[in-house]
PyMOL Python script that loads the backbone (N, CA, C, O; Angstrom):
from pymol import cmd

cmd.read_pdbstr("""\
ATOM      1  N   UNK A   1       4.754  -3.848 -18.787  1.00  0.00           N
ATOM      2  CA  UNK A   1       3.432  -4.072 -18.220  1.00  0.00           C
ATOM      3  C   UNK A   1       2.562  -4.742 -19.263  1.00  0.00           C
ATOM      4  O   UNK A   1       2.707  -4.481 -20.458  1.00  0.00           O
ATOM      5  N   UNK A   2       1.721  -5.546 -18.850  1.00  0.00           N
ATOM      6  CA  UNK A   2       1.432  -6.859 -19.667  1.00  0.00           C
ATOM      7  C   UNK A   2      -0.135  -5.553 -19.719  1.00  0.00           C
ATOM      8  O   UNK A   2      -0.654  -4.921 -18.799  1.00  0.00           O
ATOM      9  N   UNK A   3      -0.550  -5.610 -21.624  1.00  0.00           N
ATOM     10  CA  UNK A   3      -1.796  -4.885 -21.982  1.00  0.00           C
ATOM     11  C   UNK A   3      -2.848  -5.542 -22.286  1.00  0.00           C
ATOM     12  O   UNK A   3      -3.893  -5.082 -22.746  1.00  0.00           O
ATOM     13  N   UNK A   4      -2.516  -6.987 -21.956  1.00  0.00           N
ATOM     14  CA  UNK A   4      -3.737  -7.861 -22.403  1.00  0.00           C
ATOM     15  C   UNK A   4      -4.906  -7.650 -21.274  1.00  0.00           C
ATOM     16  O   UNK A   4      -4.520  -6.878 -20.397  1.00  0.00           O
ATOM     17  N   UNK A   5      -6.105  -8.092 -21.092  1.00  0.00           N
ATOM     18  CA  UNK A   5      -7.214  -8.614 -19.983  1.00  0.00           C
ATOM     19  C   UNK A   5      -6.360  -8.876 -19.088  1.00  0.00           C
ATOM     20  O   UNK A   5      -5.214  -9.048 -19.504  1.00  0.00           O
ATOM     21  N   UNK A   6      -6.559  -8.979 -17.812  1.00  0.00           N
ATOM     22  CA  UNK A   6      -5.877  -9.758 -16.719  1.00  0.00           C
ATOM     23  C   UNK A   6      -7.321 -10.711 -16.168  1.00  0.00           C
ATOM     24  O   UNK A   6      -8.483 -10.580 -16.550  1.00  0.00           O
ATOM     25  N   UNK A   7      -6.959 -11.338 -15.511  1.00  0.00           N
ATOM     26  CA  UNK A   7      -7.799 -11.809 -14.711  1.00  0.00           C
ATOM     27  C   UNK A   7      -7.357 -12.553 -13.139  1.00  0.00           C
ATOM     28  O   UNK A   7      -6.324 -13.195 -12.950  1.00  0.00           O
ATOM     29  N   UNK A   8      -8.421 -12.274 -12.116  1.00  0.00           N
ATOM     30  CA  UNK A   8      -8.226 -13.012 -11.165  1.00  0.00           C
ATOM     31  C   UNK A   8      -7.718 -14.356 -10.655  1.00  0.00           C
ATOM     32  O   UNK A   8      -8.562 -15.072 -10.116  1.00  0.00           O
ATOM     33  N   UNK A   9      -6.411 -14.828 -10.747  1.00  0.00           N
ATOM     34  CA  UNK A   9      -6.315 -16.287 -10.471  1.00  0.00           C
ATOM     35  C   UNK A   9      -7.634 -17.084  -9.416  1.00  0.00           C
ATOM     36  O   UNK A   9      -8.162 -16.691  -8.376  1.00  0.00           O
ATOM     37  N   UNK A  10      -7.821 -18.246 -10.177  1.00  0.00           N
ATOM     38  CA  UNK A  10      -9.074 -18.548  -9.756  1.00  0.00           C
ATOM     39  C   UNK A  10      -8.719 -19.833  -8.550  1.00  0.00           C
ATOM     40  O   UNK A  10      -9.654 -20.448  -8.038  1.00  0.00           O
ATOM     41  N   UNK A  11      -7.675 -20.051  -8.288  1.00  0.00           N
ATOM     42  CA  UNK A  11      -7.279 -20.949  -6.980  1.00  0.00           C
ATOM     43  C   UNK A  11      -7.042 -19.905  -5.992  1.00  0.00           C
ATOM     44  O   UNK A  11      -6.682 -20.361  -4.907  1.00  0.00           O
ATOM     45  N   UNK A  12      -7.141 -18.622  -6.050  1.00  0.00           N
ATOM     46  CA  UNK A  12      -7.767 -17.479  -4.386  1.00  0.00           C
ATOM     47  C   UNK A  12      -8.565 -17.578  -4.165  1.00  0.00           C
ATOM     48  O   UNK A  12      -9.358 -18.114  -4.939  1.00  0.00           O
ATOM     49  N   UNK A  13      -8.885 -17.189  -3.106  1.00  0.00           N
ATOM     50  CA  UNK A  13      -9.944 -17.202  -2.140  1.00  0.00           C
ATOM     51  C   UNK A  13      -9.778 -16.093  -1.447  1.00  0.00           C
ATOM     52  O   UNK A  13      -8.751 -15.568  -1.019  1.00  0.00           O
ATOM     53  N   UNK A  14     -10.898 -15.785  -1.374  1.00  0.00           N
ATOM     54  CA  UNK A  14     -11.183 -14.054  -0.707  1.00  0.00           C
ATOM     55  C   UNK A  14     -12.249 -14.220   0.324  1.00  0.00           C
ATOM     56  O   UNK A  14     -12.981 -15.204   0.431  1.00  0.00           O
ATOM     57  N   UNK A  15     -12.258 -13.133   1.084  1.00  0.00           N
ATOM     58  CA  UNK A  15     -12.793 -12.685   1.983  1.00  0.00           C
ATOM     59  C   UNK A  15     -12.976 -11.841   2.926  1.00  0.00           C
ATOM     60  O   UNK A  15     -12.273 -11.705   3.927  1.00  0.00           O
ATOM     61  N   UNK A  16     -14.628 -10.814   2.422  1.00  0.00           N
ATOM     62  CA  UNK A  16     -14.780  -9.569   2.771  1.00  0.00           C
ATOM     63  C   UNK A  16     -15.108  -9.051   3.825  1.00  0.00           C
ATOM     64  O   UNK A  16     -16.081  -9.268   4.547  1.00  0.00           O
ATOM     65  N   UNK A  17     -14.112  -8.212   3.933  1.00  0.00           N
ATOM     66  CA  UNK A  17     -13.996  -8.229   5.431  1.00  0.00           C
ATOM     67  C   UNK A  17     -14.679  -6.272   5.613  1.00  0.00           C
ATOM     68  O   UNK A  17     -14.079  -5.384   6.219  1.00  0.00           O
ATOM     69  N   UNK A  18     -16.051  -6.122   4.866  1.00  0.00           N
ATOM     70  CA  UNK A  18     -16.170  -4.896   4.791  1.00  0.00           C
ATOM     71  C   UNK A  18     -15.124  -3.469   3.931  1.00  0.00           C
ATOM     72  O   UNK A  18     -15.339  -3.089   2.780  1.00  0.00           O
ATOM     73  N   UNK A  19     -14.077  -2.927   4.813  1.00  0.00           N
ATOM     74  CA  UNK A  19     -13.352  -1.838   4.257  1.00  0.00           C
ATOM     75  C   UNK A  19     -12.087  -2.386   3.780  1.00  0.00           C
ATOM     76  O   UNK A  19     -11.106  -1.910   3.208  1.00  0.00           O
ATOM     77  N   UNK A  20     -12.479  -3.723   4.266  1.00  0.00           N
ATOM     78  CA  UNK A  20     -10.872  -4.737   3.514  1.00  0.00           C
ATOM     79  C   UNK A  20     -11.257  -5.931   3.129  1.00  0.00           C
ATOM     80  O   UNK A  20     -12.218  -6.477   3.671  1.00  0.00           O
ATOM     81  N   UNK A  21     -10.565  -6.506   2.142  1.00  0.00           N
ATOM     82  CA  UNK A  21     -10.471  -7.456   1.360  1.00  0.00           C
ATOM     83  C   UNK A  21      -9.219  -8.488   1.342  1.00  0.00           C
ATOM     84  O   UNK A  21      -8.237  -8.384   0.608  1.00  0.00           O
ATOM     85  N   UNK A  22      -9.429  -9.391   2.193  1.00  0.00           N
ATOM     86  CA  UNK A  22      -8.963 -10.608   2.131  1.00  0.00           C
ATOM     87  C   UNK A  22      -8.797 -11.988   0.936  1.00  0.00           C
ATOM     88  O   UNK A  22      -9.660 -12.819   0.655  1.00  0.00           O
ATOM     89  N   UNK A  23      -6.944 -11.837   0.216  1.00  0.00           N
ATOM     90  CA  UNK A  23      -7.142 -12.953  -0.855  1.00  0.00           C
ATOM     91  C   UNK A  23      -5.892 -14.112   0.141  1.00  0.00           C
ATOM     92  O   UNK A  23      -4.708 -13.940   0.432  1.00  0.00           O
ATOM     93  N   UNK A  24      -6.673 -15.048   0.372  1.00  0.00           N
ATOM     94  CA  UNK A  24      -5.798 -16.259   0.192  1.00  0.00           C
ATOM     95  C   UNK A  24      -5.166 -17.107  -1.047  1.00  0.00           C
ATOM     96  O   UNK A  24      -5.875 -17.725  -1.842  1.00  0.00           O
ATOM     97  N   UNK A  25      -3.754 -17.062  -1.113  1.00  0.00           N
ATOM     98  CA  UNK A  25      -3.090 -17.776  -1.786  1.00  0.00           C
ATOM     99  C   UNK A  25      -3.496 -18.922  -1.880  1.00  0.00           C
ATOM    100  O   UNK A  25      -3.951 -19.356  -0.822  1.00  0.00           O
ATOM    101  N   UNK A  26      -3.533 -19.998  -3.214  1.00  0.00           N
ATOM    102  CA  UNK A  26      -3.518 -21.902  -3.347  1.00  0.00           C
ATOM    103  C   UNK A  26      -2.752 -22.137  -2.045  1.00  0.00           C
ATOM    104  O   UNK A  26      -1.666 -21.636  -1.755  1.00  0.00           O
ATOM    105  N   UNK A  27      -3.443 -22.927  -1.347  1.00  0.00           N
ATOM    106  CA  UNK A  27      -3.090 -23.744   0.272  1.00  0.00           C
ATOM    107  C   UNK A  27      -3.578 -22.717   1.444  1.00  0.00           C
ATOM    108  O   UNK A  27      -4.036 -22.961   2.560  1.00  0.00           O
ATOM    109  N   UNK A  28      -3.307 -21.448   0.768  1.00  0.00           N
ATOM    110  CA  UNK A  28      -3.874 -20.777   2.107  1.00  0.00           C
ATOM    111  C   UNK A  28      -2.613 -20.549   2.832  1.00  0.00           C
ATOM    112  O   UNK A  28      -2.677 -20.754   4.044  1.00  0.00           O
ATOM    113  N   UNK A  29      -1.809 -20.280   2.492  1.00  0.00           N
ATOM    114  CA  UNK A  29      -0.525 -20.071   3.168  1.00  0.00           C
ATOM    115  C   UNK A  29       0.127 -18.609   3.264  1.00  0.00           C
ATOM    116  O   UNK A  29       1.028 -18.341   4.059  1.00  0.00           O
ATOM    117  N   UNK A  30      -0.504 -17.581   2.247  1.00  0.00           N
ATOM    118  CA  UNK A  30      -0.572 -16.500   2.307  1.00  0.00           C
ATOM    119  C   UNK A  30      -1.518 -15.499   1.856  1.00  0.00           C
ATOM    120  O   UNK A  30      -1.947 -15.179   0.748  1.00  0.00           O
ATOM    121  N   UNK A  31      -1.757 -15.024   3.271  1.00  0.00           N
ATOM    122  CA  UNK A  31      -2.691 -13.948   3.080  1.00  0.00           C
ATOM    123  C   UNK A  31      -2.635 -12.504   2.874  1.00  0.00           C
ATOM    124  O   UNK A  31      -2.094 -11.805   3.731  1.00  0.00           O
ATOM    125  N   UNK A  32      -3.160 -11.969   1.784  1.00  0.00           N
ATOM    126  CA  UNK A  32      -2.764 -10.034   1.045  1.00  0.00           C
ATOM    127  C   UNK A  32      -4.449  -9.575   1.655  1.00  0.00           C
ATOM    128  O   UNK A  32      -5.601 -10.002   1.716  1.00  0.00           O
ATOM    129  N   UNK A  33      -3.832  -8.729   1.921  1.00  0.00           N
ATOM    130  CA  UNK A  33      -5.066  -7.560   2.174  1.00  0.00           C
ATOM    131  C   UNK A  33      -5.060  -6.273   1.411  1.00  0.00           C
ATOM    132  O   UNK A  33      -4.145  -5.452   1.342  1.00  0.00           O
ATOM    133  N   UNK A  34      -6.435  -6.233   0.757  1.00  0.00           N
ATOM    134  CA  UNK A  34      -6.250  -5.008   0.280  1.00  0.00           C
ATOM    135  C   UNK A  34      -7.728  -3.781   0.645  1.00  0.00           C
ATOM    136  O   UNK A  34      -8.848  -4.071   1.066  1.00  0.00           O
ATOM    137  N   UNK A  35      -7.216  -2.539   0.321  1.00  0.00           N
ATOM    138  CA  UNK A  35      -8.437  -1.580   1.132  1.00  0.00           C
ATOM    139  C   UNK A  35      -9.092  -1.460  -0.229  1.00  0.00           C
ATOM    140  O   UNK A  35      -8.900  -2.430  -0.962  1.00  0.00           O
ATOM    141  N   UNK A  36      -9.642  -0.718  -0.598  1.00  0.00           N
ATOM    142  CA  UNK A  36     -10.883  -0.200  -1.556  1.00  0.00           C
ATOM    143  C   UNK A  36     -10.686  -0.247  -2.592  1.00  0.00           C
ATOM    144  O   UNK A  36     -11.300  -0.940  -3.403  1.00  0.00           O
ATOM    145  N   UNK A  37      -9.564   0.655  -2.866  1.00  0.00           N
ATOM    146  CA  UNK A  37      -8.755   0.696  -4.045  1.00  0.00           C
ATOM    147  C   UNK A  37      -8.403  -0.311  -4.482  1.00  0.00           C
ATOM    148  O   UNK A  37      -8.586  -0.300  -5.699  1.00  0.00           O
ATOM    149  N   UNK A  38      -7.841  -1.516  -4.034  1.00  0.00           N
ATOM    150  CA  UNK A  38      -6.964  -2.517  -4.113  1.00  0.00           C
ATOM    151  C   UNK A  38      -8.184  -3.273  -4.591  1.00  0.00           C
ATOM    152  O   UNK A  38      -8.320  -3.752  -5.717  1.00  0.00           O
ATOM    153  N   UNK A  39      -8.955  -3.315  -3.709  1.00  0.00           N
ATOM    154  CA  UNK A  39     -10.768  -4.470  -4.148  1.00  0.00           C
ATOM    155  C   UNK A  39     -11.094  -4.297  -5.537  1.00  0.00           C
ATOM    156  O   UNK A  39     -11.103  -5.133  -6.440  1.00  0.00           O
ATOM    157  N   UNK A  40     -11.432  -2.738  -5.559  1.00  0.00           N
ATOM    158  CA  UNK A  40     -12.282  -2.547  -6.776  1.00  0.00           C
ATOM    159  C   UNK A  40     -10.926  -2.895  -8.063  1.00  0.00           C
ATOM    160  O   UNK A  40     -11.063  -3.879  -8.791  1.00  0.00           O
ATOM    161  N   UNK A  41      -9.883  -2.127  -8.182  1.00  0.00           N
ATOM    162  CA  UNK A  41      -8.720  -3.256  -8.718  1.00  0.00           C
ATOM    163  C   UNK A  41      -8.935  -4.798  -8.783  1.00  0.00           C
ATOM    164  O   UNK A  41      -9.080  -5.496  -9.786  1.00  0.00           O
ATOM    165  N   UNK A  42      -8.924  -5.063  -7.823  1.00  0.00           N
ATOM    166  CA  UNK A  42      -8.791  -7.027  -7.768  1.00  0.00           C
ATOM    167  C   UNK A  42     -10.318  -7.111  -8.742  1.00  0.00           C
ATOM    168  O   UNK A  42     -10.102  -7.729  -9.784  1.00  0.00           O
ATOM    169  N   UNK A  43     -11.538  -6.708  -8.639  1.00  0.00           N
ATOM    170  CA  UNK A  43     -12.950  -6.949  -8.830  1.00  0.00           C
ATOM    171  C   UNK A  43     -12.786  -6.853 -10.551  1.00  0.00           C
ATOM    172  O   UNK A  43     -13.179  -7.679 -11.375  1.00  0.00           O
ATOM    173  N   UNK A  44     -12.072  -5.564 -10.792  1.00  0.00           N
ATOM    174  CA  UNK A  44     -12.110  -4.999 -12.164  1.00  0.00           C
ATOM    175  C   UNK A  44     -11.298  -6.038 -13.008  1.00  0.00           C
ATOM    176  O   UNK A  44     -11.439  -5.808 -14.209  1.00  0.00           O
ATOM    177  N   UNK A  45     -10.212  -7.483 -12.654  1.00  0.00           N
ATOM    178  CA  UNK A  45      -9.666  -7.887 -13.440  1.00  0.00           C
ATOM    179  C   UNK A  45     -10.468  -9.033 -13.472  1.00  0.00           C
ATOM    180  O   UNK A  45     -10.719  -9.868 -12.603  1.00  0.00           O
ATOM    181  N   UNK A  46     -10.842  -8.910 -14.701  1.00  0.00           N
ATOM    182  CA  UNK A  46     -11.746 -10.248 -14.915  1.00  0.00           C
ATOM    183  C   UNK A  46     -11.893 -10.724 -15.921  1.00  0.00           C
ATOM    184  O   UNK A  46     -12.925 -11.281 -16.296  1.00  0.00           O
ATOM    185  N   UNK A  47     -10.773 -10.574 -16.605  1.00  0.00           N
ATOM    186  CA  UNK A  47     -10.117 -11.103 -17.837  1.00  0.00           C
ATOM    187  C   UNK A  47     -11.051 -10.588 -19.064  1.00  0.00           C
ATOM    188  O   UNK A  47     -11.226 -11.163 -20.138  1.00  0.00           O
ATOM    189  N   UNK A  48     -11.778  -8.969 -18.489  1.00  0.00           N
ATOM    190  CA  UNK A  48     -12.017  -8.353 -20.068  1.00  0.00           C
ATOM    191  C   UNK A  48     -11.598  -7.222 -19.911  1.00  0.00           C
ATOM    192  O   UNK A  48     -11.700  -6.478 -20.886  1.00  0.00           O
ATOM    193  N   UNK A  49     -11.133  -6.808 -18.964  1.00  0.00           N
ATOM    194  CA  UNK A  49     -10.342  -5.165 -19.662  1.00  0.00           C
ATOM    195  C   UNK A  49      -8.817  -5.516 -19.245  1.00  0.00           C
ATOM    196  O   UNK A  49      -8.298  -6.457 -18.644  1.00  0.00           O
ATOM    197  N   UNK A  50      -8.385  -4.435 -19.785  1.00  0.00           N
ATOM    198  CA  UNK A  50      -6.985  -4.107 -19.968  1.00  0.00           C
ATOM    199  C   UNK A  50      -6.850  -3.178 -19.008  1.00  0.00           C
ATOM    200  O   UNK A  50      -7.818  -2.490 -18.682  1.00  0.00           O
ATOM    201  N   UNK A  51      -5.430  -3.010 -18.331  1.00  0.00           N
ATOM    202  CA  UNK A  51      -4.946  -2.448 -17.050  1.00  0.00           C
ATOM    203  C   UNK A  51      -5.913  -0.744 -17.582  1.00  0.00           C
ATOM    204  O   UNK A  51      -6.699  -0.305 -16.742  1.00  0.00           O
ATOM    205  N   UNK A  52      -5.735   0.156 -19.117  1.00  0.00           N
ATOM    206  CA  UNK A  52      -6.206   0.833 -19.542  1.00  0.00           C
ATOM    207  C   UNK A  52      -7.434   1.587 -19.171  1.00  0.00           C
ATOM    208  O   UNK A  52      -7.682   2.783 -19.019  1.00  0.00           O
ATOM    209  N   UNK A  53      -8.282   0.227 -19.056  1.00  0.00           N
ATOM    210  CA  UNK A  53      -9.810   0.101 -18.434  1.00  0.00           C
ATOM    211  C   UNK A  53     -10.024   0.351 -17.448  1.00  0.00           C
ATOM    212  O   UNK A  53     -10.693   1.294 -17.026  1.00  0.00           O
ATOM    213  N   UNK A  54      -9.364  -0.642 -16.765  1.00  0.00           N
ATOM    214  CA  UNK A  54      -8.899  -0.411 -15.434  1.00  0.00           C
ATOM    215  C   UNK A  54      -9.350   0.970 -14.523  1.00  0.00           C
ATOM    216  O   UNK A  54     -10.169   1.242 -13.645  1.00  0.00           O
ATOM    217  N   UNK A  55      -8.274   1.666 -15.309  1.00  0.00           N
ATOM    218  CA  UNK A  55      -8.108   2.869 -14.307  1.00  0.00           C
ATOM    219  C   UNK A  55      -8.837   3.605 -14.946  1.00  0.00           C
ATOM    220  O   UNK A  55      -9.216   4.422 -14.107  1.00  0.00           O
ATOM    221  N   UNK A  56      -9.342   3.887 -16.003  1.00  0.00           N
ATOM    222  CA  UNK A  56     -11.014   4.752 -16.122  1.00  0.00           C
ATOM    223  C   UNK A  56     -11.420   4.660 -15.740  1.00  0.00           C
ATOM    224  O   UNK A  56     -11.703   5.656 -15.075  1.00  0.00           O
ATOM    225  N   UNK A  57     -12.401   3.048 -15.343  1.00  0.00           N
ATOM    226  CA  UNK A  57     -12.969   3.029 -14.292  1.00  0.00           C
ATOM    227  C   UNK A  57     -12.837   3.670 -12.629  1.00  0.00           C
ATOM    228  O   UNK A  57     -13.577   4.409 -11.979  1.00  0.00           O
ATOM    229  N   UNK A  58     -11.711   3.091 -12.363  1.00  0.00           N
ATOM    230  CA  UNK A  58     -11.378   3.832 -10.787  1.00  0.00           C
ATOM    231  C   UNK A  58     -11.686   4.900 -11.628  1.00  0.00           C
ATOM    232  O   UNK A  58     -12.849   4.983 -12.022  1.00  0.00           O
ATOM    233  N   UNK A  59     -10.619   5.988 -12.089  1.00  0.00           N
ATOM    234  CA  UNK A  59     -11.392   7.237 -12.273  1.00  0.00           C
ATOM    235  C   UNK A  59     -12.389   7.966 -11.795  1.00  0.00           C
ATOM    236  O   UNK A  59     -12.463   8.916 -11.015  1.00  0.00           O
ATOM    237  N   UNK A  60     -13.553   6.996 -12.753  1.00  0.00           N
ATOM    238  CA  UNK A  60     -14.724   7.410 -12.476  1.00  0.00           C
ATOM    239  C   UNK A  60     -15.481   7.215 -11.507  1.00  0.00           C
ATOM    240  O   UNK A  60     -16.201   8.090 -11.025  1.00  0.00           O
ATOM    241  N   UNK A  61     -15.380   5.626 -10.964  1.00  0.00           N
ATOM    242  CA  UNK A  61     -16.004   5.366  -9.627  1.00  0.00           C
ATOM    243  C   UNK A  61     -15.284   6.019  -8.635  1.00  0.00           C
ATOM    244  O   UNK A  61     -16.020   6.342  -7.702  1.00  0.00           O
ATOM    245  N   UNK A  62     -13.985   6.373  -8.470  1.00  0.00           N
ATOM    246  CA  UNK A  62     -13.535   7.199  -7.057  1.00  0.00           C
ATOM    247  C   UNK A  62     -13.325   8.662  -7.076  1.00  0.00           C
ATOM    248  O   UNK A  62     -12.649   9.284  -6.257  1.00  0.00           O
ATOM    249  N   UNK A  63     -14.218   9.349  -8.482  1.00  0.00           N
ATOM    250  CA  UNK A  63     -13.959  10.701  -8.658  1.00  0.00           C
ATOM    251  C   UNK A  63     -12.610  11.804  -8.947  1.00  0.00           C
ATOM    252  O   UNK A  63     -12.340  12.989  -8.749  1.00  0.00           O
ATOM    253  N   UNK A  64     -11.984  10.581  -9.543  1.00  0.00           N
ATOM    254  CA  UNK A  64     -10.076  11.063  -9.577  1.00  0.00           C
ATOM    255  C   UNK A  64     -10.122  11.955 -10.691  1.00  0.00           C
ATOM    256  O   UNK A  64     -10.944  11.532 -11.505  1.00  0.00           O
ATOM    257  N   UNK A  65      -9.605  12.964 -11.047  1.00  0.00           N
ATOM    258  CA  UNK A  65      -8.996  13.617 -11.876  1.00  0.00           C
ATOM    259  C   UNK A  65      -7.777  13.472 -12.584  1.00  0.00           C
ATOM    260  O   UNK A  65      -7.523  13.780 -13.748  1.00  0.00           O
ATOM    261  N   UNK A  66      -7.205  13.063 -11.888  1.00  0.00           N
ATOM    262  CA  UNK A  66      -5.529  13.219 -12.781  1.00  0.00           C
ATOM    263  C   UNK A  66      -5.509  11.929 -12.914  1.00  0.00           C
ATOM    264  O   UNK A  66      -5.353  11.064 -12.052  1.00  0.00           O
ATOM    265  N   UNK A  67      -5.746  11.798 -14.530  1.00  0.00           N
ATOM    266  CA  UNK A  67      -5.632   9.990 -15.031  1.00  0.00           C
ATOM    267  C   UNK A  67      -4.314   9.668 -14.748  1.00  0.00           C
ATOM    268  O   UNK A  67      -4.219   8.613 -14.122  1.00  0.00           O
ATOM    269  N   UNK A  68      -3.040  10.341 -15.052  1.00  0.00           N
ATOM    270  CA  UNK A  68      -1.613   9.648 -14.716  1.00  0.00           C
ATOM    271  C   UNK A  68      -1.324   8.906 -13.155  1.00  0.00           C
ATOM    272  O   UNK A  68      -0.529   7.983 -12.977  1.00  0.00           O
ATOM    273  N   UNK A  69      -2.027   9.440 -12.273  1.00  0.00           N
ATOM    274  CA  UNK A  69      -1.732   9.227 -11.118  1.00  0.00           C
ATOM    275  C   UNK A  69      -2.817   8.115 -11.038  1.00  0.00           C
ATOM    276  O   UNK A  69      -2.439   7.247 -10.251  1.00  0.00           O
ATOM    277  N   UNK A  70      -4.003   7.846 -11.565  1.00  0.00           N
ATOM    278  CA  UNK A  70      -4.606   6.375 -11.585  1.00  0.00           C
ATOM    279  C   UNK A  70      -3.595   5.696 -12.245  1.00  0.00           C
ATOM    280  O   UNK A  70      -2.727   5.355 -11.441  1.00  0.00           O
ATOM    281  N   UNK A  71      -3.396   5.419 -13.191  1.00  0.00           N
ATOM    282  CA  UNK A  71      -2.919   4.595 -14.062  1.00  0.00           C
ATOM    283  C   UNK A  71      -1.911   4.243 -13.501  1.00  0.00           C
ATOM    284  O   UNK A  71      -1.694   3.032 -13.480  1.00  0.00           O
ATOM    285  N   UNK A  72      -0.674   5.413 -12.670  1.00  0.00           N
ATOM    286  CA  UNK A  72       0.544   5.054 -12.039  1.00  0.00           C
ATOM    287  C   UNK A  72       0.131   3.969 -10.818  1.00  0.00           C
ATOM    288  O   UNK A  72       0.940   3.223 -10.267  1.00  0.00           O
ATOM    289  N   UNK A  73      -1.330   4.048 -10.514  1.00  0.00           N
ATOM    290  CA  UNK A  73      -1.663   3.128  -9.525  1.00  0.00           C
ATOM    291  C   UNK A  73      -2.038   1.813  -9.781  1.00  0.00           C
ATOM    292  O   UNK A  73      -1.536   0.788  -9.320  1.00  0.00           O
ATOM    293  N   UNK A  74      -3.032   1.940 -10.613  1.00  0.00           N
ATOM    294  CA  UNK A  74      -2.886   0.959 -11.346  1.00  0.00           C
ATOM    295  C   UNK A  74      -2.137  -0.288 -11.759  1.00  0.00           C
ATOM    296  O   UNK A  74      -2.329  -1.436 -11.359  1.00  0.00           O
ATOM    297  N   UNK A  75      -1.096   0.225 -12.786  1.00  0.00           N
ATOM    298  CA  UNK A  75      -0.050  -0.462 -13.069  1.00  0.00           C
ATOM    299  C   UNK A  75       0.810  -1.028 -11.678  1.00  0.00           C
ATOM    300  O   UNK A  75       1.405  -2.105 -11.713  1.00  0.00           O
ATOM    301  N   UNK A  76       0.790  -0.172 -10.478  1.00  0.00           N
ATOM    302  CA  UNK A  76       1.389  -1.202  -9.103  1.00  0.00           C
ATOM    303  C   UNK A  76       0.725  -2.137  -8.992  1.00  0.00           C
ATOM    304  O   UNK A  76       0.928  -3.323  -9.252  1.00  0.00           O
ATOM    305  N   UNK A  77      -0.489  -1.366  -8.406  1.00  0.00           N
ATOM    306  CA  UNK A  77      -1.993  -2.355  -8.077  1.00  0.00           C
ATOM    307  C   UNK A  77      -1.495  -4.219  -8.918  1.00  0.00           C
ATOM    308  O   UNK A  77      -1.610  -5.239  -8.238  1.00  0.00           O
ATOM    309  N   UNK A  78      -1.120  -4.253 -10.009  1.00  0.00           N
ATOM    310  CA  UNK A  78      -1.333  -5.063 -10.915  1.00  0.00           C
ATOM    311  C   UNK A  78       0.125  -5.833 -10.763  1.00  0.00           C
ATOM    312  O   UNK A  78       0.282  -6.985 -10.360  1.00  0.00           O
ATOM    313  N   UNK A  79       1.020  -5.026 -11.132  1.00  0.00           N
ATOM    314  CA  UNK A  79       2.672  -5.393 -10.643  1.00  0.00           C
ATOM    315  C   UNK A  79       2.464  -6.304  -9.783  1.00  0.00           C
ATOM    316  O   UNK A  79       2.502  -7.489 -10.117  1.00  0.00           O
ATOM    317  N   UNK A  80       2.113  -5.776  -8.059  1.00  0.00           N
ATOM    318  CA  UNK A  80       1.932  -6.740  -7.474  1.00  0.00           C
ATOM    319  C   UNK A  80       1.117  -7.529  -7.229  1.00  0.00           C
ATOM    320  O   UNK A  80       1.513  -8.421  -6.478  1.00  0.00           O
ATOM    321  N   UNK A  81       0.201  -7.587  -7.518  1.00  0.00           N
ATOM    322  CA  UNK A  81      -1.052  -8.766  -7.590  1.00  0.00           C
ATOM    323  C   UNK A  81      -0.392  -9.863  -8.541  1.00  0.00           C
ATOM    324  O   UNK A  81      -0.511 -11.044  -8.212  1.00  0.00           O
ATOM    325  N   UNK A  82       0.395  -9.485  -9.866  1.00  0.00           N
ATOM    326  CA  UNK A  82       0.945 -10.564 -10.390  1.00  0.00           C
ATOM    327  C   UNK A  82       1.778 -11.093 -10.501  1.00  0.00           C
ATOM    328  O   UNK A  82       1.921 -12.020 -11.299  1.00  0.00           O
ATOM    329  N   UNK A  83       3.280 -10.323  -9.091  1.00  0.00           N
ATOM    330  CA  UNK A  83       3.988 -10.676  -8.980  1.00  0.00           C
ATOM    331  C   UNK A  83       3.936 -11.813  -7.880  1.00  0.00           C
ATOM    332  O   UNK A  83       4.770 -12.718  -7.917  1.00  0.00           O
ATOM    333  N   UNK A  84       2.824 -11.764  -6.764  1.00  0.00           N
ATOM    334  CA  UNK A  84       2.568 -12.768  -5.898  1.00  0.00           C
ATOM    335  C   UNK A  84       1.504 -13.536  -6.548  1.00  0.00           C
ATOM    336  O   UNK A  84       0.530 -13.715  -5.817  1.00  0.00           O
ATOM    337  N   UNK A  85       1.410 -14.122  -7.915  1.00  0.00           N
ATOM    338  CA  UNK A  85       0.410 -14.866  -8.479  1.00  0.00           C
ATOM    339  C   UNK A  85      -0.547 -14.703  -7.845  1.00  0.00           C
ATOM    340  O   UNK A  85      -0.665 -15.684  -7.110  1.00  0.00           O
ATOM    341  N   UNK A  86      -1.642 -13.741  -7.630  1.00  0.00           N
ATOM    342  CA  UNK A  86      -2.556 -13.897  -7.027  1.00  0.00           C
ATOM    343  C   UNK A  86      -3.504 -13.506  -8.647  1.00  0.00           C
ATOM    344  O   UNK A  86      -4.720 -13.689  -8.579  1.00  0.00           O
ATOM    345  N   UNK A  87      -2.955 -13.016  -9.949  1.00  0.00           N
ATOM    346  CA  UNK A  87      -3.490 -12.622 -10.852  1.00  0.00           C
ATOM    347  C   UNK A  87      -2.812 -13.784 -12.694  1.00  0.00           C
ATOM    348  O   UNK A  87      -1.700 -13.995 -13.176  1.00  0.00           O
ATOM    349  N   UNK A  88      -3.922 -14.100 -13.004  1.00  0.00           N
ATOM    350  CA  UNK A  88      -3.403 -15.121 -14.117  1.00  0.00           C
ATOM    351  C   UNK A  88      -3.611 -14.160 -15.270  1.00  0.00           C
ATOM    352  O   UNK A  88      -4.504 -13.313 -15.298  1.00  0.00           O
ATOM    353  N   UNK A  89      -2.318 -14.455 -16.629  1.00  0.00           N
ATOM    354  CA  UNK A  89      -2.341 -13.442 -17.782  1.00  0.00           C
ATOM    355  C   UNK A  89      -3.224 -14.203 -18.407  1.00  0.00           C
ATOM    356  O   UNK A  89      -3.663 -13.864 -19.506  1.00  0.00           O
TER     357      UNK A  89
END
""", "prot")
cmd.dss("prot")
cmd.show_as("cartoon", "prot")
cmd.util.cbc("prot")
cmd.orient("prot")
């Protein structure tokens, strides 16, 4: 798992769709949806924290207790966001 900043690939395109979050792929050829979790994830990579950050934050903004089980989310959250390039290292 990559510990640098991540950031949002900046050829997506999003669109909020309220309790979901819409990213279009470059061309627009595929569309990911994600719910709350997934947003504030996508929002939080913005090429100054580290996956680390990350999930303190959730943490704290979604009232979580058990940091392992953020972080285990996290680190998906991120897996796949950068396995469908929707996220640049």
């Amino acid at each position: 798992m990559n510990v640098l900043p991540l950031r949002r690939n900046p050829s997506v395109l999003e669109q909020d769709l309220g309790d979901e979050l819409l990213l279009y792929s470059a061309g627009g050829q595929d569309v990911h949806v994600l719910n709350a979790t997934g947003r504030a994830v996508w929002r939080l990579c913005d090429g100054q924290r580290s996956p680390q950050e990350i999930a303190a934050q959730l943490q704290t903004q979604f009232s979580q207790t058990d940091e392992r089980n953020v972080m285990a989310d996290v680190q998906r959250m991120i897996a796949d966001l950068t396995e469908r390039q929707l996220l640049a290292g």
